[in-house]
C-alpha positions, 0 to 999 in steps of 0.5 A, spaced: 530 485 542 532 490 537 529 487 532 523 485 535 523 494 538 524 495 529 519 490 529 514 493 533 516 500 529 513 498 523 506 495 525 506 502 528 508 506 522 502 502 517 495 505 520 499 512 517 502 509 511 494 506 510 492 512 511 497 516 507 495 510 501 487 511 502 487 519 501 492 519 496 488 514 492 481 517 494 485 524 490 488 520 485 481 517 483 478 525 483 483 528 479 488 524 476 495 528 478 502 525 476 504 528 483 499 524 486 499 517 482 507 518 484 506 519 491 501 513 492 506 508 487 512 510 492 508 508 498 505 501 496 512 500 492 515 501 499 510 496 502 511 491 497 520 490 497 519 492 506 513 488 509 515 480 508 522 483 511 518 485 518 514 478 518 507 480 513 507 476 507 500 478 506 501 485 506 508 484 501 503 480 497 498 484 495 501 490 495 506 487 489 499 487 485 497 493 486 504 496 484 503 491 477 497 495 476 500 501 477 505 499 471 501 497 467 499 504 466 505 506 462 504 512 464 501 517 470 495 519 465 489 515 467 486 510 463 481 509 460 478 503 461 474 505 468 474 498 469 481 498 470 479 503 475 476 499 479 479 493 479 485 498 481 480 501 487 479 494 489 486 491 490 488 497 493 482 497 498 484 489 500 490 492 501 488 496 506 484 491 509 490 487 511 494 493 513 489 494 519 488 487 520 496 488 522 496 490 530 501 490 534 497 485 539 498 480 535 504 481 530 509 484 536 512 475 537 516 475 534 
């Protein structure tokens, strides 16, 4: 029971994460700031070593290619290649997408 209650705490905290995810991106892609790019690295890296531990696999997956992304980088300037960007841009709305796909109605069985 505890750990379903755990369970049931995490599903609740990912629509603000997705948030928090979204408007530090949406930022980051305006004007590209380390503090910025750190704050959003620090939350998908969260999600990529915690979401399989509660049950989402699909969340841990995709955002484990999204912090590859981000190491690639090598630094917190932005790169050059708006292609990159973009492919950036789409991993991260995929992301997004599982995690409000994630509702607390159908994952609460544990």
């Amino acid at each position: 029971m505890q750990l379903e209650a755990i369970k049931v705490s995490y599903i609740a905290s990912l629509s603000e994460k997705r948030d928090v995810i979204d408007q530090h991106w949406q930022s980051l892609k305006a004007d590209w700031l380390a503090d910025t790019f750190d704050a959003v690295y620090l939350v998908i890296h969260g999600l990529a070593g915690s979401a399989e531990t509660f049950g989402f696999p699909d969340i841990t997956r995709q955002a484990r290619k999204v912090v590859d992304q981000f190491k690639q980088l090598k630094s917190h300037a932005p790169p050059d290649d708006s292609g990159f960007i973009s492919e950036i841009d789409q991993e991260i709305q995929t992301l997004l997408i599982i995690m409000e796909n994630t509702s607390p109605k159908q994952d609460s069985e544990i």
